[in-house]
BABADO-495025 format. One record per residue (C-alpha): residue number from 1; residue in one letter; z, x, y. Coordinates in Angstrom, 3 decimals. Example, Ala and Ser with C-alpha at 12.3 -4.5 7.8 and 13.67 -1.06 7.14 Angstrom:
REM residues 2
    i  aa        zz        xx        yy
    1   A     7.800    12.300    -4.500
    2   S     7.140    13.670    -1.060
***
This chain:
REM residues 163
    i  aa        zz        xx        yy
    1   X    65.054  -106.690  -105.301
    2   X    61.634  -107.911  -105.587
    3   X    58.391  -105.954  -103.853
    4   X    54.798  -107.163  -103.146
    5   X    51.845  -104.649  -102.914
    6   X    49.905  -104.877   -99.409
    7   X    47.072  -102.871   -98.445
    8   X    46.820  -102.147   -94.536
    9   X    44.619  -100.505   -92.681
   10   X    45.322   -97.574   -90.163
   11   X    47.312   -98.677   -87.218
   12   X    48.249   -97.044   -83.933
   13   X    52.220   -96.732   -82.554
   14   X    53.650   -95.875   -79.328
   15   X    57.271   -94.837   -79.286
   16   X    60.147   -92.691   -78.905
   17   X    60.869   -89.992   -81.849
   18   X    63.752   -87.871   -83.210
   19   X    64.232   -85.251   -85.903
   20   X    66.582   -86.105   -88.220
   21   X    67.548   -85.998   -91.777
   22   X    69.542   -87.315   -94.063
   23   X    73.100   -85.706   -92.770
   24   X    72.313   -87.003   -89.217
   25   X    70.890   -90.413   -89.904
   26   X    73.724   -92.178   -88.143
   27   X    72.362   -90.275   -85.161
   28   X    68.834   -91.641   -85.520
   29   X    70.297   -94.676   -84.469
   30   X    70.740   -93.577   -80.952
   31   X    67.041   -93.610   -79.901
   32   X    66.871   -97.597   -80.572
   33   X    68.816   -98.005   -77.096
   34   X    66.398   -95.736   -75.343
   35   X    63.550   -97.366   -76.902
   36   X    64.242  -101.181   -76.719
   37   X    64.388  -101.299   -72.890
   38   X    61.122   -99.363   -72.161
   39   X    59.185  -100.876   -74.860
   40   X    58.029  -103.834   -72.087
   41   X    55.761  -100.442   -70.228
   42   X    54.131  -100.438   -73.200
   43   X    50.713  -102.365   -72.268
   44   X    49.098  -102.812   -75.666
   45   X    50.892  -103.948   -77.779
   46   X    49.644  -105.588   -80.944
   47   X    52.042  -108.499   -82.302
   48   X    55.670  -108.812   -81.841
   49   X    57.412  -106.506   -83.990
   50   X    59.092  -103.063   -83.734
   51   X    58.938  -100.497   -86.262
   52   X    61.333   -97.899   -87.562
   53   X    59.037   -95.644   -88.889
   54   X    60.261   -92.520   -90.825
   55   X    57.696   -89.250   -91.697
   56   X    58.325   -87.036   -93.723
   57   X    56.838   -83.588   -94.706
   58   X    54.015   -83.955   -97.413
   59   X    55.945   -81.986   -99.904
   60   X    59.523   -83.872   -99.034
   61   X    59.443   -86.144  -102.225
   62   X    58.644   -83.400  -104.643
   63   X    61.356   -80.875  -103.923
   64   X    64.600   -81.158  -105.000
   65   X    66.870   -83.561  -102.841
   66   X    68.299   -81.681   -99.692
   67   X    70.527   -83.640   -97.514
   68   X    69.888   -81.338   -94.332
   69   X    65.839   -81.511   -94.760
   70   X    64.760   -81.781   -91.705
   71   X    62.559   -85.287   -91.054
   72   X    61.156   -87.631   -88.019
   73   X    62.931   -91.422   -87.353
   74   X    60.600   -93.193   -84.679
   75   X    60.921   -96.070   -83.178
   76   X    57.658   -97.870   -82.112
   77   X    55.251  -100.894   -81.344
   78   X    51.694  -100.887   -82.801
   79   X    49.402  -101.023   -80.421
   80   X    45.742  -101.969   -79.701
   81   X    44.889   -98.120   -78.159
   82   X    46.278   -95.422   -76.796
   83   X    44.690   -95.745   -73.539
   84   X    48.574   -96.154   -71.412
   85   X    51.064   -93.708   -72.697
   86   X    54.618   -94.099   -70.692
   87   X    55.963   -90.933   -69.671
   88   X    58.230   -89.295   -72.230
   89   X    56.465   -91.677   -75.218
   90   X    54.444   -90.263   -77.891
   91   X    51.489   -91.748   -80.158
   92   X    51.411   -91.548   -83.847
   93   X    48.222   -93.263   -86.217
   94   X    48.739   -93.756   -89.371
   95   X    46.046   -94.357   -92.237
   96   X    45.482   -97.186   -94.049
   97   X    46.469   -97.351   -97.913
   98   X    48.728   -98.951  -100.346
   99   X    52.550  -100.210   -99.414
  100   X    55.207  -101.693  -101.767
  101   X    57.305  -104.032   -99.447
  102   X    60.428  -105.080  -100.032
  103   X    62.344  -107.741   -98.041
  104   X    65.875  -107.412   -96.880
  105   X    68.020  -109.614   -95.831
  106   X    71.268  -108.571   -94.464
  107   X    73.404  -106.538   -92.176
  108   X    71.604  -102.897   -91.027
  109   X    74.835  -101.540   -91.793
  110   X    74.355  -102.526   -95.355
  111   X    70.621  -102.117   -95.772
  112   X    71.167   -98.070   -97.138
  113   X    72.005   -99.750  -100.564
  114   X    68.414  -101.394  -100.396
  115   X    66.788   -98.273   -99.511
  116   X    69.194   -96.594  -101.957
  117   X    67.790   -98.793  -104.989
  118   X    64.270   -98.304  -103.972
  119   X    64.121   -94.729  -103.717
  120   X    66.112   -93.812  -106.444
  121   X    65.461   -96.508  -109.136
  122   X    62.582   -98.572  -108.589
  123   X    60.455   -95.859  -107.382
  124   X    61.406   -93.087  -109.914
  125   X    61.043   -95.745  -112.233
  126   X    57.494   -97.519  -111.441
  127   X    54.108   -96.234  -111.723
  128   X    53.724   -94.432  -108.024
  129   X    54.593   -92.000  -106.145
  130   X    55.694   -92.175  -101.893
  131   X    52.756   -91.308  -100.382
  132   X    52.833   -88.703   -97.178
  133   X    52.377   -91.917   -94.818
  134   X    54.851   -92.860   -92.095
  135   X    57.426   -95.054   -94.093
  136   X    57.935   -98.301   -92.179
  137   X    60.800  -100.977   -91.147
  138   X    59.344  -103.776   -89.738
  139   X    61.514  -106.004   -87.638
  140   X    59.971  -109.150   -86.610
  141   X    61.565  -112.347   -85.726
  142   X    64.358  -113.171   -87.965
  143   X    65.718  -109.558   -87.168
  144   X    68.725  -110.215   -85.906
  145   X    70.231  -106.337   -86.069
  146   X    73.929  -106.425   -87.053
  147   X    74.100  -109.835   -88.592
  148   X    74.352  -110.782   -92.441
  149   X    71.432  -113.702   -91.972
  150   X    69.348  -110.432   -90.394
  151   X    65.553  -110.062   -91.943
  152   X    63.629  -107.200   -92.256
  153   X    61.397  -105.698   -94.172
  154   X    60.852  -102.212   -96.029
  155   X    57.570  -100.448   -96.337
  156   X    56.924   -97.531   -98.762
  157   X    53.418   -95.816   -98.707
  158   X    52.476   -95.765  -102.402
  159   X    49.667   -93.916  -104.488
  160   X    49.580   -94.541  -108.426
  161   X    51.163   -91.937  -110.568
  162   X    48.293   -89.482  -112.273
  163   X    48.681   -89.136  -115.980
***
C-alpha cells in the first residue's frame, strides 16, 4: 500500500460523536445511520465529502496496546464556520500539519487489514510518529460503502521521529 504526504491546514467539522475503542468498534458503526440523514441541516458545508474522524488521547500511541482504551469515532462534514449548529451536533477543529494518506479501495468490511498494515507495519516502521490530530477517513465520491469497487481514503496525522 502506497501513501503520499499532504500538508492541510486546520479545518472545522460538524457531526455526531461516540466513545469507543477498539473492543466496541463494530458499534461505532451505528452513529453513520444517525448521521447520514441529518447531515442535509448542516448549512455550511465545505465540499462533498464525509469524514470518519477518530481522536484519540495524546498519550494513546505511546502506551502499551489496550483493546478497551477508551477513544472518540465521529462522523462529520467540514464546514465553512460554526455559525449553525443542529441540535444534538457537536463541532470539532482540527489543526493543520502533516498527513500520510493512503488510498483504499475495497469493501469497509475489509478495510481493518489496511488500517491493520498501516498502524502496525508501515508506521512502526517509517520515520514518524501519529500525531495527537483527529485521524481521518475521507469518503468522497467513489465511496460506495459495502462494495469491493468502494474508494476511500486514510489519513494519519504524522510528525517526524526525533533522534
Amino acid at each position: 500500500m502506497e501513501q503520499r504526504f499532504e500538508t492541510i491546514p486546520a479545518k472545522k467539522f460538524i457531526g455526531l460523536k461516540i466513545m469507543s475503542s477498539v473492543v466496541k468498534e463494530p458499534e461505532s458503526a451505528r452513529i453513520w445511520p444517525q448521521f447520514m440523514p441529518r447531515r442535509k441541516e448542516i448549512s455550511s458545508i465545505k465540499g462533498n465529502e464525509v469524514y470518519a474522524l477518530t481522536v484519540y488521547p495524546g498519550d494513546y500511541f505511546q502506551k502499551s496496546f489496550d483493546p478497551n482504551a477508551p477513544f472518540e469515532k465521529w462522523a462529520t462534514v467540514e464546514v465553512n464556520d460554526f455559525n449553525s449548529v443542529p441540535m444534538g451536533m457537536e463541532t470539532l477543529e482540527s489543526s493543520g500539519g502533516l498527513y500520510a494518506v493512503f488510498s483504499y479501495k475495497g469493501s469497509v468490511t475489509e478495510a481493518y487489514k489496511a488500517l491493520q498494515y498501516i498502524y502496525m507495519s508501515w508506521l512502526p516502521s517509517s520515520d514518524y510518529l501519529a500525531d495527537g490530530r483527529p485521524h481521518m477517513a475521507v469518503m468522497g465520491e467513489k465511496y460506495k460503502n459495502n462494495d469491493p469497487e468502494s474508494e476511500e481514503e486514510f489519513w494519519i496525522p504524522v510528525k517526524k521521529k526525533t533522534t
